[in-house]
Backbone as CSV, one residue per row, in Angstrom:
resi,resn,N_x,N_y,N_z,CA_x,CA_y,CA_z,C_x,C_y,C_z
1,UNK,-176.013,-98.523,-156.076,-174.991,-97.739,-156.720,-174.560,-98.360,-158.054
2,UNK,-174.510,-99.851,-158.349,-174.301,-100.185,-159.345,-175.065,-100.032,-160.433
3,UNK,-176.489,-99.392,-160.691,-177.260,-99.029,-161.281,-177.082,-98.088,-161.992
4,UNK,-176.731,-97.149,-160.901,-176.041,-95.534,-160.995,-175.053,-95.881,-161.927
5,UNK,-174.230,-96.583,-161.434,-172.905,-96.605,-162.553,-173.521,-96.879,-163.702
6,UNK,-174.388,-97.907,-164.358,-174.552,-98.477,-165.315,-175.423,-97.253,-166.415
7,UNK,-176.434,-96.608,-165.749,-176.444,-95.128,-166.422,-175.828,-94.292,-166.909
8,UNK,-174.631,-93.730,-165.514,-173.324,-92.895,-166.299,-172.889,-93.597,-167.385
9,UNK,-172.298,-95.580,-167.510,-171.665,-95.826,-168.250,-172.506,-95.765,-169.979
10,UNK,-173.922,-95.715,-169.925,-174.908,-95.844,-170.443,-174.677,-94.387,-171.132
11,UNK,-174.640,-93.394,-170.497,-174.259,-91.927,-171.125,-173.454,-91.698,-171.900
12,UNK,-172.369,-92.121,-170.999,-170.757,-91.603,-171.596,-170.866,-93.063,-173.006
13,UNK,-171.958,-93.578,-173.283,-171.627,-94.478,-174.531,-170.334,-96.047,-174.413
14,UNK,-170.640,-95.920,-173.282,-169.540,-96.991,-173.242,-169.798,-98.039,-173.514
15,UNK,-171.283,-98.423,-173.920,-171.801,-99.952,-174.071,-173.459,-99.547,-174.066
16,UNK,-173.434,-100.158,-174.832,-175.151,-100.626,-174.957,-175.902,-100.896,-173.565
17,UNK,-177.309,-101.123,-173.488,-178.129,-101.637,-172.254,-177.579,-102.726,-172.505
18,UNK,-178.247,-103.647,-173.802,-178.054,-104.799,-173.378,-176.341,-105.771,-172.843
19,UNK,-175.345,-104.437,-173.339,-173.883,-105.183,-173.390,-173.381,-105.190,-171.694
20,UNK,-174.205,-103.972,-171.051,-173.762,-103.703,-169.643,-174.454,-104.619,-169.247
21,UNK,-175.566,-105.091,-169.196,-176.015,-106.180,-168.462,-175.308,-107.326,-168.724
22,UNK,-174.978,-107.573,-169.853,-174.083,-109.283,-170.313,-172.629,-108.775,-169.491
23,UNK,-172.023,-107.812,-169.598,-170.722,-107.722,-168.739,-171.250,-107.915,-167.234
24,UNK,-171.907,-107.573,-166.747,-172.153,-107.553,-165.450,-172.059,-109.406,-164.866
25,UNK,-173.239,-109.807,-165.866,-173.556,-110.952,-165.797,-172.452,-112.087,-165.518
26,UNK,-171.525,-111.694,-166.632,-169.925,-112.202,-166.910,-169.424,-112.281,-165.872
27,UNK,-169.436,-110.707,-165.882,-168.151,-110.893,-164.863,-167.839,-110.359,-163.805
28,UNK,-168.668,-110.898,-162.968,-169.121,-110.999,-161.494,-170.493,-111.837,-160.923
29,UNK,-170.490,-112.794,-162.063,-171.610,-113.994,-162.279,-173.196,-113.675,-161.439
30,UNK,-173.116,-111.717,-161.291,-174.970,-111.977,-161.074,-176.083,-112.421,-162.032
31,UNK,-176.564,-113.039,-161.297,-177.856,-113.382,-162.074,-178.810,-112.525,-163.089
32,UNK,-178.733,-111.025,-162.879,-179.106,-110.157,-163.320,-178.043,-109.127,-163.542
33,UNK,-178.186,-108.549,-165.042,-177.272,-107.090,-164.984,-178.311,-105.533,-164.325
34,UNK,-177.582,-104.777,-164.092,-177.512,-103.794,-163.056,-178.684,-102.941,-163.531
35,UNK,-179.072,-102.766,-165.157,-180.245,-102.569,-165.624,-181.581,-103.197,-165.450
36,UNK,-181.346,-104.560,-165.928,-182.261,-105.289,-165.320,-182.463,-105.384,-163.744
37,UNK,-181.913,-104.986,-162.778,-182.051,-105.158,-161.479,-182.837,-103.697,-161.277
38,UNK,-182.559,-102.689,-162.259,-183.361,-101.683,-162.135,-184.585,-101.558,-162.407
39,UNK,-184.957,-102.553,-163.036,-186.359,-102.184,-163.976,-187.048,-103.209,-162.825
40,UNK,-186.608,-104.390,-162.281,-187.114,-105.263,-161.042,-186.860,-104.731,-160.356
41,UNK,-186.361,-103.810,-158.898,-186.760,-103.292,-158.015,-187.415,-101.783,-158.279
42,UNK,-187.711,-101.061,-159.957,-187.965,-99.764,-159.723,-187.257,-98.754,-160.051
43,UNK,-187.042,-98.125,-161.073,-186.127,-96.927,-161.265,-186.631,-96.015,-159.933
44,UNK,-187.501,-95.544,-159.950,-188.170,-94.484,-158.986,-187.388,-94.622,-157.832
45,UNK,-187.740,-96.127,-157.311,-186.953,-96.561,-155.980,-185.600,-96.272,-155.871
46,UNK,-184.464,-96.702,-157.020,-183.621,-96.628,-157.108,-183.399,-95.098,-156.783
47,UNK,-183.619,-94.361,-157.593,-183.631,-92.903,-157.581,-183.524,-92.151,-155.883
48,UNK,-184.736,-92.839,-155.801,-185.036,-92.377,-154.191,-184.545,-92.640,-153.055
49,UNK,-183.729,-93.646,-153.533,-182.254,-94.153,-152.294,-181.368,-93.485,-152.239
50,UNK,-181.189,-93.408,-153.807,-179.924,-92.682,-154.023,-179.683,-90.827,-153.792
51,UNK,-180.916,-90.719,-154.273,-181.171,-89.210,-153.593,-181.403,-89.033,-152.079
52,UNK,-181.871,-89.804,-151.451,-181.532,-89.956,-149.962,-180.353,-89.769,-149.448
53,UNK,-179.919,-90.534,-150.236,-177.895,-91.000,-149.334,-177.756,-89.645,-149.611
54,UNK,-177.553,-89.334,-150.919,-176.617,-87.916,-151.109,-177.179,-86.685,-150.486
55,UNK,-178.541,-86.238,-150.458,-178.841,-85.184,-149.423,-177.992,-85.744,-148.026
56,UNK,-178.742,-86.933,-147.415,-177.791,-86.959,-145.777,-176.430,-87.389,-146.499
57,UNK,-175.748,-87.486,-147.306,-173.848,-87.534,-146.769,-173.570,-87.060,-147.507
58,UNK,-173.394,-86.542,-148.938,-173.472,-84.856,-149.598,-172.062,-85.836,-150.067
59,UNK,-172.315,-87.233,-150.617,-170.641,-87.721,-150.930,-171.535,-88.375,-153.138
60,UNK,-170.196,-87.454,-153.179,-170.567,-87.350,-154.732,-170.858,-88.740,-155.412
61,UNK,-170.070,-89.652,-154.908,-170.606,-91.595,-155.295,-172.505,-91.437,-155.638
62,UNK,-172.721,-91.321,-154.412,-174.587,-90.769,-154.342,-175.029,-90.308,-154.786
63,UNK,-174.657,-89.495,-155.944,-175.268,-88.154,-156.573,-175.865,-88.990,-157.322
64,UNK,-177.493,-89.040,-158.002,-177.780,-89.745,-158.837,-177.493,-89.530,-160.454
65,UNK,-177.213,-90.185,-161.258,-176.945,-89.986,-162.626,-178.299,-89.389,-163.089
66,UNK,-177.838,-88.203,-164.163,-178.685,-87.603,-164.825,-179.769,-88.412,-166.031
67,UNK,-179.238,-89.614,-166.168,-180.094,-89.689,-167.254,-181.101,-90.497,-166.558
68,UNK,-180.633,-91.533,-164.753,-181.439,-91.936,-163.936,-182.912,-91.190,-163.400
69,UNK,-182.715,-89.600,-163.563,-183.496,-88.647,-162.999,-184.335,-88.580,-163.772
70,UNK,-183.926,-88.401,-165.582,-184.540,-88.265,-166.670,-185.277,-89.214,-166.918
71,UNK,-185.516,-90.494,-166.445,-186.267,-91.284,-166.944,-186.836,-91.821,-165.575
72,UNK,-186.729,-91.572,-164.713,-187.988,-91.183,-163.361,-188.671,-90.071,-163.719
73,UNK,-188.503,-89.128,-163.539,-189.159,-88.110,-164.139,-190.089,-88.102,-165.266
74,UNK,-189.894,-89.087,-166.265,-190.517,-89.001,-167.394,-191.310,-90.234,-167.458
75,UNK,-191.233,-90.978,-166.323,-191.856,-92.246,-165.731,-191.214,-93.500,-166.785
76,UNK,-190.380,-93.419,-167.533,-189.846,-94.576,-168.379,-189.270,-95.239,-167.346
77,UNK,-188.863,-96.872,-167.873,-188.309,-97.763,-167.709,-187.093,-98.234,-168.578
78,UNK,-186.759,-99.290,-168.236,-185.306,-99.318,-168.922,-185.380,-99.758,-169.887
79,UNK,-186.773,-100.309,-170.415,-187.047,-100.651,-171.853,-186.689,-99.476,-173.001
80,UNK,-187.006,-98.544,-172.433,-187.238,-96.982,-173.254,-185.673,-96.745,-173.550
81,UNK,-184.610,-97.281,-173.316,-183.107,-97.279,-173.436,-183.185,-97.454,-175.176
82,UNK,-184.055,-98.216,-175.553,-183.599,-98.185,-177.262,-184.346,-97.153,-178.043
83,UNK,-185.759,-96.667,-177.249,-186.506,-95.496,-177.484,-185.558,-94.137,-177.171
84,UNK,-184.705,-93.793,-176.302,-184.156,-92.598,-175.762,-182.969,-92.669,-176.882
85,UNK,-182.141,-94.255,-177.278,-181.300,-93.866,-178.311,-181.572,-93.855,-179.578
86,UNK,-182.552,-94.027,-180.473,-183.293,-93.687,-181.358,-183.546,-92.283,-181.646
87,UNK,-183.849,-91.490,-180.377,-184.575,-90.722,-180.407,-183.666,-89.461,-180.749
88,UNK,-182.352,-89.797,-179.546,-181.138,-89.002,-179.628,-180.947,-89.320,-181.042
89,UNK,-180.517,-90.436,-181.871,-180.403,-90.450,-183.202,-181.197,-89.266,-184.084
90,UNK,-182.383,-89.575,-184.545,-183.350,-88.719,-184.766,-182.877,-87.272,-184.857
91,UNK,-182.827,-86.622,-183.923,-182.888,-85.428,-183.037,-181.193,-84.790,-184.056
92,UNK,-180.251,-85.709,-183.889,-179.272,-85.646,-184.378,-179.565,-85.326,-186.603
93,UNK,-180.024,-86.032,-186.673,-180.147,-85.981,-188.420,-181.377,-84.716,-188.558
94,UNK,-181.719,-83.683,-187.861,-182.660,-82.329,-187.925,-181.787,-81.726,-187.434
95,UNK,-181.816,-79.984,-188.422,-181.344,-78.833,-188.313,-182.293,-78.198,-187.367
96,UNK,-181.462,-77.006,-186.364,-181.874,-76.175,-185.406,-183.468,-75.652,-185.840
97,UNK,-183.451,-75.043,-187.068,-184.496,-74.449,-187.720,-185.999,-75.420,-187.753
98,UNK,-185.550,-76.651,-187.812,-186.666,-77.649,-188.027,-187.035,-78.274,-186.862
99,UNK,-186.307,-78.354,-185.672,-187.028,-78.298,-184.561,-187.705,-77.384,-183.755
100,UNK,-186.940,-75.952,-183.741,-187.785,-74.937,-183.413,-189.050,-74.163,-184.083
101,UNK,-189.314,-75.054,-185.588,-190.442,-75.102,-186.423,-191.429,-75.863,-185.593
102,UNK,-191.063,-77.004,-185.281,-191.270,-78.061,-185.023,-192.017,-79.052,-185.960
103,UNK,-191.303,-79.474,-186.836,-191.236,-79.558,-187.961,-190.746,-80.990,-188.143
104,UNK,-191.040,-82.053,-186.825,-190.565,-82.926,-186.545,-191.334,-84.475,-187.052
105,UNK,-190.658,-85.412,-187.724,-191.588,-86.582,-188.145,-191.915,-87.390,-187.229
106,UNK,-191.399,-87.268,-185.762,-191.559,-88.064,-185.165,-192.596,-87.597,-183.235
107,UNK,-192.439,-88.586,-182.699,-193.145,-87.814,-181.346,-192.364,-88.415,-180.270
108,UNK,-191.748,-87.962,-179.207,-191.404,-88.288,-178.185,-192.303,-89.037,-177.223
């Protein structure tokens, strides 16, 4: 679950990959932050626990974070965290017209 969190917090912009792992690290002295514990046991895995719990106990804690799904799905790792915010960058500095051109300098 702490993984989970570190995604949502990862979304909502609250900190960098690398800053959630150094807080974690801080302050609650694991050896690893909650990202890095993801990319060593497995996003997929992670995913697949967590989608477990919440089908059997339907308790919203479990629900897996969306951007967790998005990057199982797309088979990335947590390296791809500076690739996905780049990319969102990117995506951001092109008008509607020039992506549905596709008219894009770059490749996902």
């Amino acid at each position: 679950m702490i993984i989970n969190e570190a995604f949502y917090a990862f979304t909502q912009k609250i900190a960098k990959k690398e800053d959630i792992d150094i807080a974690m690290k801080l302050g609650t002295n694991y050896p690893k932050g909650p990202l890095e514990w993801g990319e060593r046991i497995g996003l997929d895995e992670v995913y697949s626990v967590l989608q477990g719990l919440y089908n059997n106990l339907q308790e919203e804690r479990y629900r897996p974070a969306p951007l967790l799904r998005k990057f199982v799905i797309s088979g990335w790792n947590v390296e791809a965290f500076a690739r996905y915010e780049n990319y969102k960058q990117q995506i951001k500095s092109y008008n509607l017209s020039q992506i549905e051109n596709k008219e894009l300098p770059f490749t996902t």
